[in-house]
C-alpha positions in Angstrom: 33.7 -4.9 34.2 30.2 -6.3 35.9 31.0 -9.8 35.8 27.1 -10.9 36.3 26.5 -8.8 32.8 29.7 -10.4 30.8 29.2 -13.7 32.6 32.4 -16.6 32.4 33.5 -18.3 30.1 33.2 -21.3 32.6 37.3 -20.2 33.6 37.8 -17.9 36.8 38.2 -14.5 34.4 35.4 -12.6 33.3 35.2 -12.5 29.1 36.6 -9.1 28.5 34.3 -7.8 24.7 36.8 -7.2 22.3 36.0 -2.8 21.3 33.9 -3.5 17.6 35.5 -1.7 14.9 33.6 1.5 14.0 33.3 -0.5 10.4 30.6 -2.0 12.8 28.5 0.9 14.1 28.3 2.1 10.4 26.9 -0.5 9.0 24.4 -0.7 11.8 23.6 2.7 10.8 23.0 1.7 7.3 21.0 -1.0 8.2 18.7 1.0 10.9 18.2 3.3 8.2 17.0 1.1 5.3 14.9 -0.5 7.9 13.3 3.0 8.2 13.1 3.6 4.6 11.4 0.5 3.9 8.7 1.0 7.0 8.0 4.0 4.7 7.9 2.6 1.9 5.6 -0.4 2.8 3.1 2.7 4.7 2.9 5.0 1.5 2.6 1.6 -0.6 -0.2 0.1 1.5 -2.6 3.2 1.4 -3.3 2.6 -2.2 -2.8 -1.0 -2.7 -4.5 -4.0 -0.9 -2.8 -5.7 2.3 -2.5 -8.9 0.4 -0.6 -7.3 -2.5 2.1 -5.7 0.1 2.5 -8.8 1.3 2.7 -10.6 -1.7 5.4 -7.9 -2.8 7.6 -8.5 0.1 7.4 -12.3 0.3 8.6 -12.2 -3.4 11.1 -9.2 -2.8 13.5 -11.0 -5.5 10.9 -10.8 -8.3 12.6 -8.8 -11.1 11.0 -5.5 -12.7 10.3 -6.0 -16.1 6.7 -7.1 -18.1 4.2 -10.2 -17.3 1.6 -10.9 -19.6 -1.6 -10.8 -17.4 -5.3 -11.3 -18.0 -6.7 -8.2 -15.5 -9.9 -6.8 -14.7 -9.7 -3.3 -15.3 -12.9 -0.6 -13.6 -13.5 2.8 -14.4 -15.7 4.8 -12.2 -16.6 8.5 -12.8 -18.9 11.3 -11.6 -22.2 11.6 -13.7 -22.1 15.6 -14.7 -19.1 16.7 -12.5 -18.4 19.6 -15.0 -22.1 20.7 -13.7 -20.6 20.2 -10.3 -18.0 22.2 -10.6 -19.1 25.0 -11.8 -22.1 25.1 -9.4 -19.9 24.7 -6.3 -17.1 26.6 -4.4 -14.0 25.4 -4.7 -13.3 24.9 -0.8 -16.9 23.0 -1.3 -15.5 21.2 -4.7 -12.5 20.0 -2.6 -14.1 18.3 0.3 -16.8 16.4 -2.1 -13.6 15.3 -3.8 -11.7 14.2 -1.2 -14.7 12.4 0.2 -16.0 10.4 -2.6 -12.4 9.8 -3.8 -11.6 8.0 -0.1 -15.1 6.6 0.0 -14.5 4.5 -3.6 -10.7 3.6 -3.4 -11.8 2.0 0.2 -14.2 -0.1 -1.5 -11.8 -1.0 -4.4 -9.5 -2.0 -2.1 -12.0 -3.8 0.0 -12.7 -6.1 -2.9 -9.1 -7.0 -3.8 -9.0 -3.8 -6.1 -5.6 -2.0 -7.2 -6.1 1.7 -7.8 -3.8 1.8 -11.0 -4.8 5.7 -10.9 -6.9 9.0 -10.8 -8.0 10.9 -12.9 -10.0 14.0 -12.3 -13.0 12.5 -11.0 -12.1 8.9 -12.8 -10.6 6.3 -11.0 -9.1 3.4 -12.4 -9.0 0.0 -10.8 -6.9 -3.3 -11.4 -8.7 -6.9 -10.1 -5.9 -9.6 -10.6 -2.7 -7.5 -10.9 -0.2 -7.5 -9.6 -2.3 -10.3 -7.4 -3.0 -12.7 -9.3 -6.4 -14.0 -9.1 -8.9 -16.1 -11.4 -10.9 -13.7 -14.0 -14.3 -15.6 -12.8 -13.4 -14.0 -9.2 -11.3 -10.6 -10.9 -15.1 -10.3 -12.6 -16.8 -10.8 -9.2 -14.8 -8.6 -7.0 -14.5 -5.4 -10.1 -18.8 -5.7 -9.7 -18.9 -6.1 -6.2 -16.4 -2.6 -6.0 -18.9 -0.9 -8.6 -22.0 -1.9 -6.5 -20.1 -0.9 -3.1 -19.1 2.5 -5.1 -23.0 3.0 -5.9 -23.9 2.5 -1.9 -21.0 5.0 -0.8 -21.5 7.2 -3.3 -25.7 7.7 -2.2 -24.5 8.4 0.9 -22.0 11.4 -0.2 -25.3 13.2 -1.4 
């Protein structure tokens, strides 16, 4: 036994560690694991839902599921003639437009305090003041600052 590593018990004998019961090393194991579980859950969560919601979420991580009535801001935001678009582009061309201007606008949602509730084809649907709450004078403010953002991004996709 290194003494300098178990130190004294201020007596002349080292303090010997009692061997931990395996009942130990398991639970550590369950633990490390949940730990790992949650960093993945908290990485998916925060790619589609402000920073400031996630941590809203975890700092209140013993709010029940269940039904709030809420006054929300709720934005829609399409493509003007995408059926035209499809059918006048490749698919592999179709895709990357799609995967652009889908990025571009939920980054701007989220920039303005936005919840993407979901997609929908070209549609996106976007929640001000759920499940953060905020007042509907600035749910209002930051829903037209995300459609004037999405109007900037969205000139320079073309």
């Amino acid at each position: 036994i290194n003494a300098e590593y178990m130190g004294f018990d201020g007596l002349d004998e080292p303090v010997v560690p009692q061997r931990l019961p395996s009942t130990y090393f398991s639970e550590i194991a369950k633990l490390q694991s949940s730990y790992k579980s949650m960093q993945k859950t908290v990485k998916v969560f925060s790619r589609f839902t402000p920073f400031e919601t996630v941590q809203y979420v975890l700092a209140h991580s013993s709010a029940q599921m269940g039904m709030k009535e809420l006054l929300v801001t709720c934005l829609f935001a399409d493509i003007v003639g995408f059926t035209t678009i499809c059918e006048a582009l490749p698919p592999g061309d179709l895709l990357l437009l799609m995967a652009d201007y889908l990025d571009a606008i939920s980054k701007v949602v989220l920039h303005n305090g936005g919840t993407i509730d979901k997609y929908i084809g070209d549609c996106v649907m976007a929640l001000f003041g759920a499940p953060s709450v905020q007042s509907e004078a600035d749910q209002c403010a930051n829903a037209c600052r995300a459609a004037l953002g999405m109007l900037v991004k969205v000139e320079g996709l073309a």
